[in-house]
N, C-alpha and C positions, 0 to 999 in steps of 0.2 A: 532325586538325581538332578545337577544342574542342567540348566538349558544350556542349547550349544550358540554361540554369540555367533552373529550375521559374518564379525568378523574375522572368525577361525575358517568358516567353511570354505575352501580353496575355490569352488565354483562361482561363488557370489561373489568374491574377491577379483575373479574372471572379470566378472562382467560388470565390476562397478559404476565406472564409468558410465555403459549405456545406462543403469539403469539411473545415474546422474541425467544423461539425455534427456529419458523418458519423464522424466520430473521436471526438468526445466522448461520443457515444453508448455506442459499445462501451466505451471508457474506462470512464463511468459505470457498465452492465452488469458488466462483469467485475470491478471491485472491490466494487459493491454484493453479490455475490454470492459472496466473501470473509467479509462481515459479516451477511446476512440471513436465514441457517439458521438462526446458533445461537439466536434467539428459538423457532423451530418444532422443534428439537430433542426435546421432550416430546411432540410431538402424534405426529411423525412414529412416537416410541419404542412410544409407547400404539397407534397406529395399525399396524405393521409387525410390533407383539410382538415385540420387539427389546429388548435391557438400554440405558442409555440411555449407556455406556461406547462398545458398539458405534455407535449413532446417530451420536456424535462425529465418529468416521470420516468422515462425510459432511462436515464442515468440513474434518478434517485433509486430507484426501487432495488437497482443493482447492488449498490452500498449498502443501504438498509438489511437488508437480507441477508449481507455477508458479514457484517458485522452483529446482525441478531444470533448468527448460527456459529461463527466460529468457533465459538468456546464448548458447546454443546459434540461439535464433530471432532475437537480436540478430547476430548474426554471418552466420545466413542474411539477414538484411534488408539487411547493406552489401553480399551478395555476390550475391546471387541477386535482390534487389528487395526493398522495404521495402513498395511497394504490394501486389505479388502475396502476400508472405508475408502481410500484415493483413487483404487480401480472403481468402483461406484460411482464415485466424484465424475471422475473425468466422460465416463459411459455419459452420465447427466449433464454436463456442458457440451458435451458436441450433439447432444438430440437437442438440448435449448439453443443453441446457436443454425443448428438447422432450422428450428420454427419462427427465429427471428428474422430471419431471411427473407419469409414471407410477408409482402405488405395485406394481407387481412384486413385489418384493424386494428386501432389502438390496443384493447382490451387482448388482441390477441397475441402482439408484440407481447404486451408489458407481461403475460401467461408462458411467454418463451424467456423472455428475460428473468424469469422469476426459477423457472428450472434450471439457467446458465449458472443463476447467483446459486442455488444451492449446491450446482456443481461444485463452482468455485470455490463459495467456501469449503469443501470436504476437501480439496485439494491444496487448498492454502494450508488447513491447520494439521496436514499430515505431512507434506514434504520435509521441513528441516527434522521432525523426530527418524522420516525414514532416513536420508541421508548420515543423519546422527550414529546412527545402528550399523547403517551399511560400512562408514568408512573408516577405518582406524583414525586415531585420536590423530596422527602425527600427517594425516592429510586431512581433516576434518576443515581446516580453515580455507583451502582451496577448495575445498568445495562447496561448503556453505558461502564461500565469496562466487560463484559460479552461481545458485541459486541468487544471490545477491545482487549480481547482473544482470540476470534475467528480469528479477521484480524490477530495476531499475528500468530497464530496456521497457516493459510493457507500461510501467507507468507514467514514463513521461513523451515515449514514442507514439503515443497514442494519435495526436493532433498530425503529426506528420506521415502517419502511414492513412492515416484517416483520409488527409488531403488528397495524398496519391490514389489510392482509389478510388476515391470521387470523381478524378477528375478522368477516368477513363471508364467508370464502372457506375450500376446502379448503389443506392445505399445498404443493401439488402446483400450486398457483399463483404459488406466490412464484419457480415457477420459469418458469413457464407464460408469465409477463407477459415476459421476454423475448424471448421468441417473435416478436410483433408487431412489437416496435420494432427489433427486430434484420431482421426481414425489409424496413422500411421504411429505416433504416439500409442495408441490401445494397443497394435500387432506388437510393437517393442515389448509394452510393458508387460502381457502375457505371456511372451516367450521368455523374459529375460526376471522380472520380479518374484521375487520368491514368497512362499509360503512366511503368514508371521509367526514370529517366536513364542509372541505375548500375545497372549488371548484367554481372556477371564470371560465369565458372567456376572461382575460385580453390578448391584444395581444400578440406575442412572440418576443422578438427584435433578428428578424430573422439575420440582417445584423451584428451584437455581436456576436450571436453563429457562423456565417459562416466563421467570419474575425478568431475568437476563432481555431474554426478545421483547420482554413488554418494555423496557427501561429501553432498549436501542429504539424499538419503531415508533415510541412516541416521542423523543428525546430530538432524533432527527425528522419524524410529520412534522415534528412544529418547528425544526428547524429552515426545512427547507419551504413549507407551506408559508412559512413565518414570513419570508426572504421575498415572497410575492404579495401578499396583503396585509404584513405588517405585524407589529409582535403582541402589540395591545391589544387584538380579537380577543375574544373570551374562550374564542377552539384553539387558541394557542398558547394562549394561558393556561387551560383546562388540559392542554397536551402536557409540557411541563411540570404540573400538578402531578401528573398519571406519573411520569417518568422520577420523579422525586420519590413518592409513594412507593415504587417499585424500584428503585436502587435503595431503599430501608429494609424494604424487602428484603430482597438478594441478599443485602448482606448480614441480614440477619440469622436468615437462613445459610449460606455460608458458614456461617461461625457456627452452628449448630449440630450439622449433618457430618453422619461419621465420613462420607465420602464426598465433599461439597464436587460442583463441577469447574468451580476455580481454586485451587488451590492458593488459600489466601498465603500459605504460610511460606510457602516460595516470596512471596514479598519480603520474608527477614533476611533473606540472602541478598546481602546489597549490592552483588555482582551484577546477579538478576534486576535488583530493582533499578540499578541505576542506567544497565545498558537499557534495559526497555525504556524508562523515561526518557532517555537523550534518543533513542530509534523515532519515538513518537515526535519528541520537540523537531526532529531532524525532517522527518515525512510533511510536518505542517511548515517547516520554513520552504521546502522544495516546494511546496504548491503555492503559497505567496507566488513563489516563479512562474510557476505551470500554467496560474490564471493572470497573471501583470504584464510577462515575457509577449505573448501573441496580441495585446494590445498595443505595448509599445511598437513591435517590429512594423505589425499590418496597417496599424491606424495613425499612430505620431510619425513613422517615418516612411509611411509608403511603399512597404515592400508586398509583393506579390504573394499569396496565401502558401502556393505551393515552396518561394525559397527561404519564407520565413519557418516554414515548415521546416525546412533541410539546415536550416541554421539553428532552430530550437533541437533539431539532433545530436549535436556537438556534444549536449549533455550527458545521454543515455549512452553514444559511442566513449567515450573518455571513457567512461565508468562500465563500461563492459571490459575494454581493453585492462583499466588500472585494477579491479575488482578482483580476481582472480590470480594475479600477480600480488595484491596485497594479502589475500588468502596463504600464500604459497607464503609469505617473509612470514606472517601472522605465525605459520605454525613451526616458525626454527626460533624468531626473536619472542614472542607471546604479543598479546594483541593490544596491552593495556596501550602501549606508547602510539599504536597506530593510530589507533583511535582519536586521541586525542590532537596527531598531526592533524586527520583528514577533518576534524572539527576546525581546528584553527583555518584551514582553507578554505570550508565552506562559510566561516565568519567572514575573512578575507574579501570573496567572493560577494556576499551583500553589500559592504561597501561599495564596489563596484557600479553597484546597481544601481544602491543608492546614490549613487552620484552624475549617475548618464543623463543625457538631458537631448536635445531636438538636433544637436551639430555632434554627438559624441559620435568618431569615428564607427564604424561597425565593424571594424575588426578588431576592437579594442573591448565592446560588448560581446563578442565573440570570445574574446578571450577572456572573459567573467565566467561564461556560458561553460566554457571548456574546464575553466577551475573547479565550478562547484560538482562538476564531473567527475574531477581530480579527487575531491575531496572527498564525496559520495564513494566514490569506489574504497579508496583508503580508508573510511572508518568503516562501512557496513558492513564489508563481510567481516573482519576481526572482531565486531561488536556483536551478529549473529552467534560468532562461536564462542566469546563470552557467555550468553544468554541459553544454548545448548549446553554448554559441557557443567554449566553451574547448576544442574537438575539430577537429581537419581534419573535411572534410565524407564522407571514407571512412571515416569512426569512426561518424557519427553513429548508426549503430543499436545498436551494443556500448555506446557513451555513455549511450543511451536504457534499453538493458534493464539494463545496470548501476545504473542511475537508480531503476529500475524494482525493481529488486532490492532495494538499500537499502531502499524501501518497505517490502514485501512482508517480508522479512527484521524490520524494523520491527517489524511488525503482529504478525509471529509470536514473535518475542523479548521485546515489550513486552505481551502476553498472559500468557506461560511467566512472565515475573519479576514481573509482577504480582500472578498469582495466586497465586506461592511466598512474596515479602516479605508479603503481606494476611494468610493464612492462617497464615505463621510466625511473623508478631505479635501476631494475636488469640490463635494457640497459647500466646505468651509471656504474655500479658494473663491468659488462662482458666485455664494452670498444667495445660493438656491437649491433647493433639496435637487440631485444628482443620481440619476440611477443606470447613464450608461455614458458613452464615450459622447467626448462633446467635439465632434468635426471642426468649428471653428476655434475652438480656442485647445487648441494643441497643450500650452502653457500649460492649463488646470490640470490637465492631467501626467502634467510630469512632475508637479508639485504635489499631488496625489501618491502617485507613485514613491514620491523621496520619502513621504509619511509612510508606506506599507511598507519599504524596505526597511526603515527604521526599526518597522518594530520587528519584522525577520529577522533584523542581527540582532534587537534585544534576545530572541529565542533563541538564535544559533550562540552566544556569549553565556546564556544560562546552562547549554548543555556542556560547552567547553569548557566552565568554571568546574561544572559537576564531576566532568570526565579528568580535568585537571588535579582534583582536590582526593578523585581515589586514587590517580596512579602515585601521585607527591605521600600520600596514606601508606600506599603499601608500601613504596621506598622507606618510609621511613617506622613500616613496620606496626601501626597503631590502627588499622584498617582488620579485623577478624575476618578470616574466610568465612 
């Protein structure tokens, strides 16, 4: 007998919506909390007596982890429940954010941090597969553009919610404030989340996810360990090494196992392959932003932490407002042409960047600020639902954390290269090795900056070409589903 679909049942249909709420929530939480340490990073260092190399850790370990585990909890979500894993999830990030709260000790943070990340990720890679189920096809794209906003909103809002409580609060509340809305978040999601439909005992292809985590945590150790003492060490070479070794692995073992935990073969679906790679190219040009943006405002041009804060907002609000409204055309016109609009304008948008300098009006980088906002909301959600609806419905939570991945991966790569091209240009500019803002010569680093934007619009131009070349395909018919 068939299963009865999430979206027949008149009750769940009720309450779709909230339990859209309930989902965004944590969505929101867990990537704001991604990007809303590194502002407190110096209090935490001064407050802990801690070196501020070490305090790091407290970001790194968060990434690391979420992107070791993703695919791993995407794969328990088709098999074992997408709802029960997310209910877990979220249970796990409001007790790790409650332990983070506490100043302890280093060792004891990074022990709370390490529960938030496993929250989060079982959160990240089950949202868009549930949303998927929950909401008929013909609103699917408002709502994964709602999820869409949220991811936006938490990862780039971070710096600026970060500031505000700082400046009235200890740092121990930036982690605190998830507490409440996650517990009210939980009361939602219990009374309103239904039982799931799909639920197997298929094995787990334990030896995929293990070769997986070993390929993320050594890949970024010696990424970010690298980024402190250098890449030539022999422990970061010998990280590398590991992480090499173990993505031969993986995918060796992928291609072998009747039930790998990545489904390689969703990669011949080029709907799939293509939105995820322009979602990825997309998340490492935005952090170019996220890490160059809060140098230029606070350090070249003198503005105050907390209104450079409320001006690097512009971004995340655009894209909250546009995102959701681009969902809602996404699912009457289809997504392909959106997409490819809200590329062209976060291309746009680097130009911009690329071209600001020490006298550029600030309402004029404001209005850079606002576009790739524009644009960001305009392609993500359409491109989300691309990436969902091009899956059988036994993929959707591998689909989802893969999705999720690209993100995260994103965030973490467009960080790393950011701050090597910044640095390796002002080095070039100074005529001396460079590894933070140079007070006096304001110059170097805006000639820095014109090299890192460069190469953001070479990214954002790659995904646009990409995104360009399937929809000009399908029009003209030569593109296979």
């Amino acid at each position: 007998m068939a299963r009865k679909n999430f979206t027949d049942d008149p009750q769940i249909q009720q309450h779709r919506w909230w339990i859209l709420v309930a989902v965004c929530l944590f969505i929101f939480m867990s990537t704001l909390d991604g990007s809303i340490v590194n502002i407190a990073l110096p209090v935490m260092s001064k407050d802990m007596a801690i070196p501020m190399n070490q305090a790091e850790w407290v970001v790194s370990i968060y990434l690391i982890i979420i992107c070791a585990l993703l695919l791993l909890f995407g794969k328990l979500g088709d098999t074992r429940g997408k709802i029960r894993i997310f209910k877990l999830g979220s249970i796990l990030f409001t007790v790790g954010s409650l332990l983070c709260g506490f100043s302890v000790s280093l060792p004891f943070l990074l022990g709370g941090r390490a529960v938030q990340a496993v929250g989060a990720a079982m959160t990240m890679a089950t949202s868009n597969g549930i949303i998927t189920e929950v909401f008929p096809f013909s609103e699917r794209g408002r709502a994964l553009g709602m999820i869409g906003s949220f991811v936006a909103l938490g990862s780039i809002a971070g710096p600026g919610i970060g500031g505000i409580i700082l400046a009235h609060l200890s740092w121990g509340y930036i982690f605190w404030i998830n507490v409440p809305v996650g517990i009210v978040a939980l009361l939602l999601g219990q009374r309103i989340l239904p039982r799931d439909l799909i639920v197997t005992k298929e094995a787990i292809d334990i030896p995929g996810a293990s070769s997986f985590a070993v390929l993320m945590v050594s890949l970024f150790a010696g990424v970010f360990i690298g980024q402190e003492v250098g890449f030539g060490r022999p422990m970061i070479l010998g990280l590398f090494v590991i992480a090499e070794f173990a993505l031969i692995f993986f995918i060796r073992v992928e291609l072998r196992v009747a039930d790998p935990i990545l489904a390689l073969h969703l990669f011949q679906n080029r709907e799939f392959s293509i939105s995820i790679l322009c979602a990825f190219l997309i998340f490492v040009a935005n952090f170019f932003f996220n890490v160059i943006a809060p140098f230029y405002l606070e350090n070249a041009r003198g503005m105050a932490a907390n209104y450079a804060g409320y001006a690097l907002m512009t971004f995340p609000i655009v894209q909250v407002v546009v995102a959701p409204i681009a969902g809602a055309v996404s699912d009457k016109i289809g997504p392909e042409r959106l997409t490819f609009v809200g590329l062209i304008l976060i291309s746009i948008s680097q130009v911009g960047y690329m071209l600001a300098n020490l006298v550029t009006p600030l309402w004029v980088f404001m209005f850079f600020i606002g576009l790739v906002g524009l644009g960001n909301g305009i392609f993500m959600s359409p491109n989300n639902s691309i990436v969902m609806s091009s899956v059988p419905v036994q993929n959707l939570g591998v689909a989802g954390s893969i999705n999720a991945l690209a993100r995260e991966l994103g965030m973490v790569i467009g960080i790393s290269i950011a701050t090597t091209v910044l640095f390796s240009a002002m080095g070039h500019y100074a005529g001396h090795h460079v590894t933070a803002y140079l007070p006096s010569h304001p110059e170097i680093f805006i000639a820095g900056m014109r090299v890192a934007f460069m190469v953001s619009l070479a990214i954002c131009l790659v995904a646009t070409v990409v995104t360009g070349w399937r929809m000009f395909s399908h029009r003209s018919g030569k593109l296979a589903d």
